[in-house]
Backbone as a ProteinNet text record, in pm:
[ID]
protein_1_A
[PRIMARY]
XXXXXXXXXXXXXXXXXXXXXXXXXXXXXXXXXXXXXXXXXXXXXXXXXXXXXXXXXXXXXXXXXXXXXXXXXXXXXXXXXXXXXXXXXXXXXXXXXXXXXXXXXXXXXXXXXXXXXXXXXXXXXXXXXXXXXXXXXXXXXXXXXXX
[TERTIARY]
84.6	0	88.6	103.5	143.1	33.8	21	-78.2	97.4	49.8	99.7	56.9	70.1	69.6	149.9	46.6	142.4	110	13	-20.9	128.9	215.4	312.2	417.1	440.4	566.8	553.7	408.7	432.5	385.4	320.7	303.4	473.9	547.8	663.6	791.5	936.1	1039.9	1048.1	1142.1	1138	1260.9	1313.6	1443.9	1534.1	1439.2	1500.9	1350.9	1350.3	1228.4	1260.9	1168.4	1174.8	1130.8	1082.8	1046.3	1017.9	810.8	781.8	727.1	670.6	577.3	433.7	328.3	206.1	94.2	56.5	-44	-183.4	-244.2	-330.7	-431.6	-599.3	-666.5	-677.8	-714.6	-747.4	-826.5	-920	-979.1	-925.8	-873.9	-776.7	-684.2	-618.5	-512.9	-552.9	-703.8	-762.8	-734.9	-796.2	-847.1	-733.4	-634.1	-457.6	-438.2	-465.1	-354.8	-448.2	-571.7	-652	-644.9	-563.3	-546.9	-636.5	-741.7	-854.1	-807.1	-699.7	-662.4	-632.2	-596.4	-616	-525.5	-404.7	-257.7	-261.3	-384.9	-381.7	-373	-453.4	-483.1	-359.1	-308.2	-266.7	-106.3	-88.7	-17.9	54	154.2	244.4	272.9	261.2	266.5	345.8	491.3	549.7	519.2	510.8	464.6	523.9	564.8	673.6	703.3	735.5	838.1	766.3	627.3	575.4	535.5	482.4	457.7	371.8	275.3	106.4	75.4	31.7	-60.8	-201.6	-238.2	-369.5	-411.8	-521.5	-639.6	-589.5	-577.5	-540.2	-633.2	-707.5	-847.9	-802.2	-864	-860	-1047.7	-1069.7	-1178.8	-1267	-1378.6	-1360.5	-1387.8	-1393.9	-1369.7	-1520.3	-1552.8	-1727.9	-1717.2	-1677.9	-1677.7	-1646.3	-1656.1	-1631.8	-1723.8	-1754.8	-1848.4	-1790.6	-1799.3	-1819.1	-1897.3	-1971.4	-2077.5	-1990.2	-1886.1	-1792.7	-1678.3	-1695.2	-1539.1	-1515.7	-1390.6	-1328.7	-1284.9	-1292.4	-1185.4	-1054.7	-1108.9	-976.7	-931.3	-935.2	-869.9	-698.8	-673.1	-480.3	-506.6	-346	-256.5	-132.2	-110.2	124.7	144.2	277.1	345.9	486	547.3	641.1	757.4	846.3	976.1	1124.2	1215.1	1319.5	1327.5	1371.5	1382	1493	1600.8	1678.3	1621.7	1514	1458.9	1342.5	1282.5	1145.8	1236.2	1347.9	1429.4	1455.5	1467.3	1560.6	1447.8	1308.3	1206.1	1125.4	1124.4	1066.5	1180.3	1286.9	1342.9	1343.1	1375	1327.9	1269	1085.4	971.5	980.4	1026.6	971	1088.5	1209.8	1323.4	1311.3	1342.6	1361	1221.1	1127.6	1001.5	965.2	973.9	977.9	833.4	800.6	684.8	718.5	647.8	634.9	516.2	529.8	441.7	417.2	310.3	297.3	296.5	389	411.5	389.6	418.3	362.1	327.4	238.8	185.7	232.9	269.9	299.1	353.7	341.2	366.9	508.4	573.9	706	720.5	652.9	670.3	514.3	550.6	349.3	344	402.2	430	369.8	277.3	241	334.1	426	528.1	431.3	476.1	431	593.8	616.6	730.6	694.6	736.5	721.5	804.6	791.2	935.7	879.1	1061	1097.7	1123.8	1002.8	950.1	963.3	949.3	977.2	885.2	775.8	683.4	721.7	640.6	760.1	617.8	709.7	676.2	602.2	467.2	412.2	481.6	577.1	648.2	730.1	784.3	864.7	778.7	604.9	509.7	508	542.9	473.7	631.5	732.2	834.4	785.7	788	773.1	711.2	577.7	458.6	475.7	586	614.9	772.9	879.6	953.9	872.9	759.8	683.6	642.2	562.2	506.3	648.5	734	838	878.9	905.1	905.8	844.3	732.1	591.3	583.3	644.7	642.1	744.6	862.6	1021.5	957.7	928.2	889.2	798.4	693.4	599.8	625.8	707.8	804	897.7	1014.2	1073.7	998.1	840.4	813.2	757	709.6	637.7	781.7	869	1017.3	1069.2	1034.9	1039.1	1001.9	840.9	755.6	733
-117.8	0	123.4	183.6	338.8	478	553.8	652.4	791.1	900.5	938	1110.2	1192.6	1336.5	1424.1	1394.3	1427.4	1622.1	1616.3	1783.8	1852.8	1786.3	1822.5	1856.5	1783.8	1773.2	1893.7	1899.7	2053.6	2169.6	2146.4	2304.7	2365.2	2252.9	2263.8	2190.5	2317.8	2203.2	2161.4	1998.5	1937.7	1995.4	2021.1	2055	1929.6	1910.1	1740.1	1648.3	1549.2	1421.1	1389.3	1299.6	1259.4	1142.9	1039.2	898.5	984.9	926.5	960.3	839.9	764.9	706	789.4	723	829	778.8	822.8	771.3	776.9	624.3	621.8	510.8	530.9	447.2	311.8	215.4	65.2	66.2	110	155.3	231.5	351.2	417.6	353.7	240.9	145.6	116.9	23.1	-49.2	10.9	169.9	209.7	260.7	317.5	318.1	220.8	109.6	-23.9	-58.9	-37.4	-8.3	45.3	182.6	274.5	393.1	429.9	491.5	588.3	704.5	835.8	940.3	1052.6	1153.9	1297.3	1290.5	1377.9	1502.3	1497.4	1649.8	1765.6	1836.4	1899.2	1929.5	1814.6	1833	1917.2	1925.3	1980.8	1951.3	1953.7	1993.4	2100.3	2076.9	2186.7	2158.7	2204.9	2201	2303.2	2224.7	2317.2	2257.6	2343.4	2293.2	2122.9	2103	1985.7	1861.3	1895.6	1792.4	1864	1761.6	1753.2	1687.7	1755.7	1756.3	1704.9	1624	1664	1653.9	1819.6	1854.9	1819.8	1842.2	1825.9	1721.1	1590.1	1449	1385.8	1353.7	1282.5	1128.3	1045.4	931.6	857.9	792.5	749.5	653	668.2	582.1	462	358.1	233.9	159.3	141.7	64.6	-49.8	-98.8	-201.6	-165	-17.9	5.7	125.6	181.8	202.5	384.7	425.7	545.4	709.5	679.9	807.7	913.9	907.2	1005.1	1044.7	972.2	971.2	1085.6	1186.4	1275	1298.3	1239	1186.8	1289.4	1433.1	1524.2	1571.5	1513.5	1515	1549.5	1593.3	1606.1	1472.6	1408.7	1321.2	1333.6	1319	1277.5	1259.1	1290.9	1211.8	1194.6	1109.8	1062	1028.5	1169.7	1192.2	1187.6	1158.7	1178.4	1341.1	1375.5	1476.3	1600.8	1558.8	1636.4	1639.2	1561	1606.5	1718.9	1691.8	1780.6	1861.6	1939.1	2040.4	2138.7	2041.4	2140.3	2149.4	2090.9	2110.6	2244.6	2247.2	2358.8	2482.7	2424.5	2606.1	2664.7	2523.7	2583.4	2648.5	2560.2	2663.5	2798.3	2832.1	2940.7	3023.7	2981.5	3137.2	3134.6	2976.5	2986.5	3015	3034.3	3036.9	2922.3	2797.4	2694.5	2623.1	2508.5	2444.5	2315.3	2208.4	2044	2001	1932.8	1858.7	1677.2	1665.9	1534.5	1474.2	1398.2	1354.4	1205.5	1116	969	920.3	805.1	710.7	555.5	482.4	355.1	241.3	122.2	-5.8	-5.2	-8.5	-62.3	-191	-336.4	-418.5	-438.5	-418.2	-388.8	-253.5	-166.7	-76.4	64.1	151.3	242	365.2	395.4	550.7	658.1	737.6	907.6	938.1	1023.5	1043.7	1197.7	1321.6	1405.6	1518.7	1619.2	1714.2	1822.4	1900	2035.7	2119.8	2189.2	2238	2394.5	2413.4	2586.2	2603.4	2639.7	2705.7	2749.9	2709.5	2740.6	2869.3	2949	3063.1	2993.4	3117.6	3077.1	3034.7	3122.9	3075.6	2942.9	2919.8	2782.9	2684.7	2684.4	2596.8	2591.9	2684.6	2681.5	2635	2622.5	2577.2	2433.5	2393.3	2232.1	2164.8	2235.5	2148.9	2170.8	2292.8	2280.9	2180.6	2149.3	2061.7	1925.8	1934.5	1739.1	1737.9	1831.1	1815	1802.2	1826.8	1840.7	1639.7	1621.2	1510.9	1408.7	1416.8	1342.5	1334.7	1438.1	1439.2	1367.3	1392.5	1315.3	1170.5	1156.8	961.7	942.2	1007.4	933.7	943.9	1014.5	1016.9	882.3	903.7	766.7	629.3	661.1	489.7	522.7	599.1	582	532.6	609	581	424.9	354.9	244.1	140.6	183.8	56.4	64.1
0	0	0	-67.9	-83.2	-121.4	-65.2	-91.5	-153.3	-265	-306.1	-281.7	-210.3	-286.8	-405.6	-494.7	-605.8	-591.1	-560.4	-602.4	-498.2	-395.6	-311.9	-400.7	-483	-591.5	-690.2	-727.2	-772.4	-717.3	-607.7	-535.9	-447.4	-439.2	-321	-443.1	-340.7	-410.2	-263.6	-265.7	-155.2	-105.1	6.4	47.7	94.3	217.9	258.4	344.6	298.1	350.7	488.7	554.1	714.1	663.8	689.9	782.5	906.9	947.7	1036.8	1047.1	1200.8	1215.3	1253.8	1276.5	1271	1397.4	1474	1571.6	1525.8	1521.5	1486.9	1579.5	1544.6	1651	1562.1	1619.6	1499	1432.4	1403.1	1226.8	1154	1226.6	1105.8	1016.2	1121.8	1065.5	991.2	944.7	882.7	745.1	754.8	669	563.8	630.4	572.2	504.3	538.6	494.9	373.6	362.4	242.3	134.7	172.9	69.5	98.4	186.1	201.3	292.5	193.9	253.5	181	195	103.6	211	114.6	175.4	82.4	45.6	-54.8	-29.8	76.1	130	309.5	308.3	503.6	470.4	564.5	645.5	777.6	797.8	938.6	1031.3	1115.5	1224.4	1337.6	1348.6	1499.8	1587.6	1700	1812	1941.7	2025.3	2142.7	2134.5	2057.2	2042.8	2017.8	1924.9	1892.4	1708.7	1666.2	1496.9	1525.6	1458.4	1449.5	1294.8	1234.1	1097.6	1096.4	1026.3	962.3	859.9	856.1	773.4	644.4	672.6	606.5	630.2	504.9	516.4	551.6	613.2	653.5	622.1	535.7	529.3	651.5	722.5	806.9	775.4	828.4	861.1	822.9	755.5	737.4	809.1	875.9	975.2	1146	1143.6	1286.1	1317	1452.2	1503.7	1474.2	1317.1	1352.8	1371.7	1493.1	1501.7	1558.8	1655.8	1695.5	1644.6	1486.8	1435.1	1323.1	1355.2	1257.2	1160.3	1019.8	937.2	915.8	944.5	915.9	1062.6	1178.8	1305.8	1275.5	1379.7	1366.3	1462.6	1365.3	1472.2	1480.7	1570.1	1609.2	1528.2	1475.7	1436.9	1500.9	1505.2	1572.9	1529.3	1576.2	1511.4	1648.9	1610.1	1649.5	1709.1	1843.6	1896.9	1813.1	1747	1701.7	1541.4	1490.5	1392.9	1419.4	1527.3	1534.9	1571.9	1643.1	1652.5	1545.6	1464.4	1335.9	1213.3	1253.7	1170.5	1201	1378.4	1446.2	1391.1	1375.2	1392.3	1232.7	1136.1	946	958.7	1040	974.2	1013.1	1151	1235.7	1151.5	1119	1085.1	932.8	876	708.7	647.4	687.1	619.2	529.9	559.6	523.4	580.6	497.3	547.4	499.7	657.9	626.3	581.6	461.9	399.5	384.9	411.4	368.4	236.9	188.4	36.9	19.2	137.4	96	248.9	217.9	337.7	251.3	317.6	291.1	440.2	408.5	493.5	502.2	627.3	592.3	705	678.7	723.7	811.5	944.3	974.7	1020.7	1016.4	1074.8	940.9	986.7	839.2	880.2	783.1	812.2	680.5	739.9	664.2	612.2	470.9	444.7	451.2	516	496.6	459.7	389.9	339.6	397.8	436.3	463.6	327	300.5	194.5	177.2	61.9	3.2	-93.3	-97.5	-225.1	-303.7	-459.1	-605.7	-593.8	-669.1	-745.7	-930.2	-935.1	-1031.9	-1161	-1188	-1320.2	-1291.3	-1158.7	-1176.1	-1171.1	-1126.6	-1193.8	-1304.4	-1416.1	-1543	-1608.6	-1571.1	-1638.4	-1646.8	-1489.8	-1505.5	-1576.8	-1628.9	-1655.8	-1787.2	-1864.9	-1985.4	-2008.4	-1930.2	-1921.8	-1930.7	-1833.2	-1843.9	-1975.9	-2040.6	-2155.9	-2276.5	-2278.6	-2356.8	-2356.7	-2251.2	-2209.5	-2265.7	-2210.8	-2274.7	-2466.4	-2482.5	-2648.7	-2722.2	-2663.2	-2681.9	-2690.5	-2558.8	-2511.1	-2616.2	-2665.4	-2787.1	-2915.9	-2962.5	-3117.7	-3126.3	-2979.9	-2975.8	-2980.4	-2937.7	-2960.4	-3027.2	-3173.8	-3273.8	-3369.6	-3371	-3402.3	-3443.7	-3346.9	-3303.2	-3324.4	-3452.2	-3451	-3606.2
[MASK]
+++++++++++++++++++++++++++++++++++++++++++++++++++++++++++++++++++++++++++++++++++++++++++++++++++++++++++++++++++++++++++++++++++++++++++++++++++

């Protein structure tokens, strides 16, 4: 199971990634290991020496009892102390922001990969998406090329 934020890759350049683990209740688990989540929208937040993520949809669980349940609740996440250190002090001096970019299994265990991030400016959106398309055109000449 891997869940992907792609809209991260082009709203942000990445600076540097984490490996986080993530606190979650046992349907959430369920519903992760499913695939039934949505990193489009969230966000990170340090705050005295913890890392929070927002608004990350989590679908609930159709097999569990939920009338009290949040799907866009914050949870932990659970980092190394000299990482949440040097994540708290990016955002607050470099003007930097953590993003959520993947959810996946690593063994039974579900990790969050998240980046210390910098917002592209409109034109370095519009380079990329004319570099992919450049791309995309190369790759389909070579296999028309080809056949």
């Amino acid at each position: 199971m891997r869940v992907v934020n792609q809209r991260a890759s082009y709203e942000y350049r990445f600076l540097e990634k984490f490996e986080t683990g993530i606190a979650l209740t046992g349907p959430e688990v369920k519903s992760v290991k499913a695939g039934k989540m949505s990193l489009r929208e969230g966000f990170v937040r340090v705050r005295e020496g913890e890392a929070w993520l927002h608004n990350v949809y989590i679908n609930p669980y159709s097999f569990a009892d939920n009338r009290s349940y949040d799907p866009r609740r914050r949870r932990k996440l659970l980092l190394h102390k000299n990482e949440l250190l040097k994540l708290e002090q990016q955002t607050r001096e470099g003007g930097l922001t953590v993003v959520p970019v993947s959810c996946y299994t690593k063994g039974n265990k579900i990790k969050l990969e998240v980046a210390l991030a910098r917002g592209k400016k409109r034109y370095e959106k519009r380079e990329a998406k004319k570099r992919k398309d450049l791309e995309r055109e190369v790759e389909q000449e070579l296999r028309h090329q080809g056949t």
